[in-house]
Kinemage of the C-alpha trace (Angstrom):
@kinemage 1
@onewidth
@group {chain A} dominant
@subgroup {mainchain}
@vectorlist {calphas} color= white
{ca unk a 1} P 16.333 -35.793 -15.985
{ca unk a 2} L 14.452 -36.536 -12.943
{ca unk a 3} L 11.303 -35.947 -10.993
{ca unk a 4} L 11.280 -32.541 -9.499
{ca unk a 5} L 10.785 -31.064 -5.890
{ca unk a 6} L 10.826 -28.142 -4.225
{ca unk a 7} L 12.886 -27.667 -1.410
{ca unk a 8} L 11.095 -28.088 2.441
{ca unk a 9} L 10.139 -24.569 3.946
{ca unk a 10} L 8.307 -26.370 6.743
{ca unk a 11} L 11.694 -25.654 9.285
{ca unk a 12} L 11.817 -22.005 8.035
{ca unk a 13} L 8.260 -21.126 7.703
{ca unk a 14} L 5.955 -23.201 10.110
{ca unk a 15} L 6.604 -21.484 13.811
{ca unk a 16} L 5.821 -17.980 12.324
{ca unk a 17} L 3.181 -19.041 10.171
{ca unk a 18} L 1.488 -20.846 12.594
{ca unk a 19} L 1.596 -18.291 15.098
{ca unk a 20} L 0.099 -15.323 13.060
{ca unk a 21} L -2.980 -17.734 11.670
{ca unk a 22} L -3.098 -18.419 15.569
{ca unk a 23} L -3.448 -15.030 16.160
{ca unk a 24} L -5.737 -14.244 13.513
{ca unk a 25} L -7.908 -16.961 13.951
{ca unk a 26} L -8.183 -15.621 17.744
{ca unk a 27} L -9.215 -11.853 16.789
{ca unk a 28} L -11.702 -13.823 14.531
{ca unk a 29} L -13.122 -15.768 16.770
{ca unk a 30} L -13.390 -12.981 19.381
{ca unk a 31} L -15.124 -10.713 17.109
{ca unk a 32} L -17.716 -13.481 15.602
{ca unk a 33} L -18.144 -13.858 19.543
{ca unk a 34} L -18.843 -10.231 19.735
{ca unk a 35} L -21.358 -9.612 16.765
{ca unk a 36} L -23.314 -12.604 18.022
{ca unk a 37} L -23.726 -11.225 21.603
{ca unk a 38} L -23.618 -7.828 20.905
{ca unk a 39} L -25.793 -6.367 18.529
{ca unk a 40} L -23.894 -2.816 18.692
{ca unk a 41} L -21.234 -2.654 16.311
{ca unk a 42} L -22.351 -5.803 14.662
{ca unk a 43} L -21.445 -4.652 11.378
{ca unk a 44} L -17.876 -3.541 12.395
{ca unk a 45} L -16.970 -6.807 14.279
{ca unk a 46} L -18.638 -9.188 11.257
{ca unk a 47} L -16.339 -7.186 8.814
{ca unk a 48} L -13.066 -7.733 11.335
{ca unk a 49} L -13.998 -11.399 11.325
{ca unk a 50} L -14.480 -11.909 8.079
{ca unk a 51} L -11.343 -10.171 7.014
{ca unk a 52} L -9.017 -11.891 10.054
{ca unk a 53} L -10.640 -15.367 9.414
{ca unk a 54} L -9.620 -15.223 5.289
{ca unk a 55} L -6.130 -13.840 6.654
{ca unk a 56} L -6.044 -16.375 8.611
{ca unk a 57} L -6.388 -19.202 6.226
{ca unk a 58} L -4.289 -18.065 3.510
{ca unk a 59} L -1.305 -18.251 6.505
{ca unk a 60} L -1.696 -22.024 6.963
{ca unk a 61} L -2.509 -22.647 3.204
{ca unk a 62} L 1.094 -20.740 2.724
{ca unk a 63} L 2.731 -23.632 5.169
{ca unk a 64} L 1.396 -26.184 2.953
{ca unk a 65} L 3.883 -27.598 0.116
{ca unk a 66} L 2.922 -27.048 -3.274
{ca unk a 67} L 3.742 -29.199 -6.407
{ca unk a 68} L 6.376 -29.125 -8.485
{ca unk a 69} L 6.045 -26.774 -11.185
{ca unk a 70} L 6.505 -29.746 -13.791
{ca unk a 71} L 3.562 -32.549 -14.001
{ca unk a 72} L 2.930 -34.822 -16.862
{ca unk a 73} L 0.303 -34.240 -19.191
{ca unk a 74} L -0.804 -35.071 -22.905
{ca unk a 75} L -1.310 -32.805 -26.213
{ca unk a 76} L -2.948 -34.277 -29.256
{ca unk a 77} L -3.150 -37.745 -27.272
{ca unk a 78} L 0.796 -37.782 -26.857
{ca unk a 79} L 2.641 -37.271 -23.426
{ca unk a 80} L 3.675 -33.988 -22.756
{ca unk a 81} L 5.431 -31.884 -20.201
{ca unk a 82} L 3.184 -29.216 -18.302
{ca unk a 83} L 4.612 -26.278 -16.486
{ca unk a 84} L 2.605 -24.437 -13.887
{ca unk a 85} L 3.101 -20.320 -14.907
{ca unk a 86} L 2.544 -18.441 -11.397
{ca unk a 87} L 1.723 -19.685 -8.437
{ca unk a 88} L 0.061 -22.798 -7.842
{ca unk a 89} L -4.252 -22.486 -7.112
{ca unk a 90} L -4.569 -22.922 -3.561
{ca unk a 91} L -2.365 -19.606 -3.059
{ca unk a 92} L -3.931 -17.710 -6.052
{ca unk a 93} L -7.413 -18.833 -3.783
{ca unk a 94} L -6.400 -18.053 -0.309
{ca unk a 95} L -5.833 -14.185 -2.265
{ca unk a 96} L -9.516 -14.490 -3.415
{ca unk a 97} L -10.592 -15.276 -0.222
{ca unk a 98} L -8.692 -12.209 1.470
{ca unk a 99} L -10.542 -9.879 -1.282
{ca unk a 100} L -13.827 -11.315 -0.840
{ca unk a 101} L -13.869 -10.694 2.952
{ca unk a 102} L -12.184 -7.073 2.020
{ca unk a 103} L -15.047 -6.812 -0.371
{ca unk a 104} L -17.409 -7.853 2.163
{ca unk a 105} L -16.285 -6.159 5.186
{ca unk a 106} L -16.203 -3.329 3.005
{ca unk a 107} L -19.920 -3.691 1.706
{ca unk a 108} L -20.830 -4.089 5.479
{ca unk a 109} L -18.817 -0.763 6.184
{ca unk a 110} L -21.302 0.908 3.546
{ca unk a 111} L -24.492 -0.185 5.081
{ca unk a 112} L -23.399 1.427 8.369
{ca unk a 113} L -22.154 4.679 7.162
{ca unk a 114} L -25.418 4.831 5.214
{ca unk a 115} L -27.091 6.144 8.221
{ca unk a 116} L -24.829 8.675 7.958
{ca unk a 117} L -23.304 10.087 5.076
{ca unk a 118} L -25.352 8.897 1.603
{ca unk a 119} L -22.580 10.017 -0.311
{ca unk a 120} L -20.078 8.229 2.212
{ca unk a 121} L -21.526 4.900 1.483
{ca unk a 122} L -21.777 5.349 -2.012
{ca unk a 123} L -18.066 5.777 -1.932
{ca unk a 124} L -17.511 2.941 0.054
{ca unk a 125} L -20.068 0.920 -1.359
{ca unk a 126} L -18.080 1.711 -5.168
{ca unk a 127} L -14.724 0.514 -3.729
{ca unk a 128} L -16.734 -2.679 -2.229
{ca unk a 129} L -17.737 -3.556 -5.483
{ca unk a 130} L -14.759 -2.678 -7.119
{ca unk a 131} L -12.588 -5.452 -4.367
{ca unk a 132} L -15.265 -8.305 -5.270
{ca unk a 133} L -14.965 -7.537 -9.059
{ca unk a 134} L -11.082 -8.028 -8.466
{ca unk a 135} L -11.554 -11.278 -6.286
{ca unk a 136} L -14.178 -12.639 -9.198
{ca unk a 137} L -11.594 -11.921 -11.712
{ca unk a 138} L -8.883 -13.531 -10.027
{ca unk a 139} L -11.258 -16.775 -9.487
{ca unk a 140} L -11.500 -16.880 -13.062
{ca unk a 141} L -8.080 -16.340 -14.159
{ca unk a 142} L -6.949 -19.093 -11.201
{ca unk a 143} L -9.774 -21.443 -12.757
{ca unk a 144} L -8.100 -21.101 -16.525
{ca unk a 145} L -4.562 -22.914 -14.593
{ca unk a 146} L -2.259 -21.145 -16.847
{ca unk a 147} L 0.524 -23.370 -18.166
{ca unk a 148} L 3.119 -23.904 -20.793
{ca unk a 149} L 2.473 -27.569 -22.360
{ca unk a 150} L 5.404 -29.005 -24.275
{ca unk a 151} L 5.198 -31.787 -26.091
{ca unk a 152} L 6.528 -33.881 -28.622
{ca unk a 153} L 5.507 -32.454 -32.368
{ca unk a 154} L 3.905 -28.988 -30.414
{ca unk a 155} L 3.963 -26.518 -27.760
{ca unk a 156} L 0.930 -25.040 -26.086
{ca unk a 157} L 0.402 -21.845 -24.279
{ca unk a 158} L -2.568 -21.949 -22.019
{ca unk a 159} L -2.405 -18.459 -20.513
{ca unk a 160} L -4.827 -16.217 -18.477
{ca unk a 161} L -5.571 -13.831 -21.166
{ca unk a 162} L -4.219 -15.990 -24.735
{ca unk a 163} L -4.136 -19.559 -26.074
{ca unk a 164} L -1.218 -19.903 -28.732
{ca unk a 165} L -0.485 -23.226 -30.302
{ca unk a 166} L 2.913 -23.404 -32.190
{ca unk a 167} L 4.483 -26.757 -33.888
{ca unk a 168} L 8.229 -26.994 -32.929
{ca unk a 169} L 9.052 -27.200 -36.608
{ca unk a 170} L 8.051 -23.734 -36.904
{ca unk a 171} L 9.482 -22.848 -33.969
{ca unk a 172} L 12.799 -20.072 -34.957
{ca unk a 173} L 14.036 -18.737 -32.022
{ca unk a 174} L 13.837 -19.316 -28.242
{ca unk a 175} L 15.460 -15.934 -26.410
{ca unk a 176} L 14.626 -13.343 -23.982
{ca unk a 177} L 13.054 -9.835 -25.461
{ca unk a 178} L 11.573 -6.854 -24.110
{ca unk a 179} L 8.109 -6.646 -24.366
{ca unk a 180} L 7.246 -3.874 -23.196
{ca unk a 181} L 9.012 -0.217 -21.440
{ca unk a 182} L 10.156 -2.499 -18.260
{ca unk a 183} L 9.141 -5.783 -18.978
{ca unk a 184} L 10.800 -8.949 -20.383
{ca unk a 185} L 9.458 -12.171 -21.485
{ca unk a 186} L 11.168 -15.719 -22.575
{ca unk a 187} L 10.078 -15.508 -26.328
{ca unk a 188} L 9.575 -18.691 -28.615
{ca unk a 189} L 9.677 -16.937 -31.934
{ca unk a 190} L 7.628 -18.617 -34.985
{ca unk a 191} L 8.175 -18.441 -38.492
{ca unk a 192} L 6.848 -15.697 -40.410
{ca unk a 193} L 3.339 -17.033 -41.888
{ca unk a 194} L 3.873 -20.146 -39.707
{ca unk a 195} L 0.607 -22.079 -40.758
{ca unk a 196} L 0.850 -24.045 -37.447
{ca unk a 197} L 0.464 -20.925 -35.419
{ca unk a 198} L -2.842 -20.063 -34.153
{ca unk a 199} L -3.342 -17.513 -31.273
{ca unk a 200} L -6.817 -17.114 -29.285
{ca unk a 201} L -7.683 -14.125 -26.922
{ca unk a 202} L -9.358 -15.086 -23.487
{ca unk a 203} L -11.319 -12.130 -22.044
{ca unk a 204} L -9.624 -10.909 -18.621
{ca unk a 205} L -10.458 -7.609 -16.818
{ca unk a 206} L -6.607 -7.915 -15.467
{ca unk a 207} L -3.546 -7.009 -17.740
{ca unk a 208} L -2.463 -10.201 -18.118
{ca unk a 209} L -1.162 -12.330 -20.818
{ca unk a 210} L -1.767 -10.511 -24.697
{ca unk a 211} L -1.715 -11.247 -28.093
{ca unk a 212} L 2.144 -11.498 -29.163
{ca unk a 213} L 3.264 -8.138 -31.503
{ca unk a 214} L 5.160 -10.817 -33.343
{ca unk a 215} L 4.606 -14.373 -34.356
{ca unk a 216} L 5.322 -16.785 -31.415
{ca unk a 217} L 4.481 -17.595 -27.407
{ca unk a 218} L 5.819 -15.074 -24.939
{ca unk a 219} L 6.299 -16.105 -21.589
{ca unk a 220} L 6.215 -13.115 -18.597
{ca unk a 221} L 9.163 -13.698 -16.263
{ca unk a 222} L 7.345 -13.350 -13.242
{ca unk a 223} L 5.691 -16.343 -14.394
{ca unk a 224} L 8.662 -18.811 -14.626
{ca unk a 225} L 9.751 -20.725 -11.582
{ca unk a 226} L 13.093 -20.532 -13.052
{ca unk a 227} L 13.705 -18.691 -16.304
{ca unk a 228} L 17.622 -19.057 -17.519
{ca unk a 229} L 16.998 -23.092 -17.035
{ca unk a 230} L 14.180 -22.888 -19.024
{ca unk a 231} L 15.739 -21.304 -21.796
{ca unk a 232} L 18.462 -24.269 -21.876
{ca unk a 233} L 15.451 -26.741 -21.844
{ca unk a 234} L 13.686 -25.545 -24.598
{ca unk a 235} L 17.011 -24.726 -26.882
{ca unk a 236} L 17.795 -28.204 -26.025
{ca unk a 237} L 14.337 -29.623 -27.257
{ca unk a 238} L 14.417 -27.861 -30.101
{ca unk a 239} L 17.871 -28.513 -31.240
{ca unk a 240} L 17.587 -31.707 -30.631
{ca unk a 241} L 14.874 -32.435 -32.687
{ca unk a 242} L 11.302 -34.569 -32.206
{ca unk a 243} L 13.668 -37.819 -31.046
{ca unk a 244} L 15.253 -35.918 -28.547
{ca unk a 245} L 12.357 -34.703 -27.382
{ca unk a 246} L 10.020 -38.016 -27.483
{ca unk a 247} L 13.293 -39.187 -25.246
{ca unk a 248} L 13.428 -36.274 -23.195
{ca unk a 249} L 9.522 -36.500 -22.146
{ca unk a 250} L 9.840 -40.274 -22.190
{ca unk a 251} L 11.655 -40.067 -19.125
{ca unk a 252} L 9.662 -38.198 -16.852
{ca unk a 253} L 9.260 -34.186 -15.669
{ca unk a 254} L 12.419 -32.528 -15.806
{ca unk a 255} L 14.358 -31.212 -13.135
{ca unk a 256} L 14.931 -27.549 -14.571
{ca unk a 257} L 16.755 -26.007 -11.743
{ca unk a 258} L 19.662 -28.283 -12.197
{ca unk a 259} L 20.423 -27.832 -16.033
């Protein structure tokens, strides 16, 4: 067990990434330039700004490394493992920020084709609203910071769209099962009447995380940094039983990739 890290990207990723928010920071200085000295087309060039400038940002926040996956945490005032599911909050923002100035730019668009076409800017105005609903949304679901939290009696799933609490003595089963026509999930079955098992629904516009068909936490593979290691972990854990475990998370945050 040790302290985990992500690989550098900075000698991979910087030149490009620097370049393009170069770029875009240009076009969005040029057109903020251009809406402030020319009032023709000052709609058009405050939507291009806002759009370039939000593009812009999420490039450099992309250069900047993120945390491991793993951090330390507690659950029920014992320490506990927590592991990020999906990407870490400043990306998830830099996306909001993209749809807001799409959602903008796009409510902009409206107001000048009003002048025009009513039922063009109703159209236009609909998908506006229906960007920023999307951008809210994601906010929300980024503010939630879904995570797995493992700890030494009791795992915790803090999802986007479900909270699920599960006590490893309960815990049956830790495999991979499809969930849905094309979709798998890491599965941490529970007991059958499993007192310990409580699940809550969180309200989401987005199909995110549900309610489990069967008794247990599901885990979306698209959420996992690294899913087969996982697996091993948890087996391992449970296994093991609670003195493994309170010498497991003793120790530190695992390094999963190398198990």
């Amino acid at each position: 067990m040790t302290p985990s890290s992500d690989p550098p990207r900075w000698h991979r990723s910087t030149p490009v990434g620097l370049f393009t928010a170069a770029i875009t920071a240009l076009v969005c200085a040029a057109t903020t330039w251009s809406a402030v000295t020319q009032p023709e087309g000052r709609a058009g060039s405050v939507a291009v700004a806002l759009f370039t400038g939000a593009v812009s940002l999420m490039m450099l926040v992309s250069l900047v490394r993120e945390p491991g996956v793993w951090s330390t945490a507690e659950l029920d005032g014992r320490p506990a493992w927590r592991l990020r599911l999906g990407p870490g909050r400043p990306a998830t923002l830099t996306v909001v920020a993209v749809l807001t100035a799409t959602g903008l730019a796009l409510a902009l668009g409206a107001v000048a084709v009003g002048g025009d076409s009513l039922v063009g800017a109703v159209v236009v105005g609909l998908i506006a609203a229906a960007v920023l609903l999307l951008a809210g949304e994601l906010g929300r679901v980024s503010a939630r910071r879904p995570a797995l939290l493992v700890g030494v009696d009791q795992l915790r799933h803090e999802g986007a769209g479900v909270l699920v609490d599960l006590d490893w003595d309960d815990v049956t089963t830790v495999e991979w099962a499809h969930v849905g026509t094309r979709r798998a999930a890491l599965r941490i079955g529970a007991a059958s009447g499993a007192a310990t098992h409580h699940v809550r629904s969180r309200s989401s516009l987005l199909p995110l995380d549900h309610v489990p068909h069967e008794p247990g936490i599901e885990l979306r593979t698209g959420l996992l940094a690294d899913g087969p290691a996982l697996v091993r972990l948890l087996r391992e854990l449970q296994v093991g039983g609670r003195d493994t475990r309170e010498s497991l998370i003793a120790r530190g945050t695992p390094e999963v990739s190398s198990r």
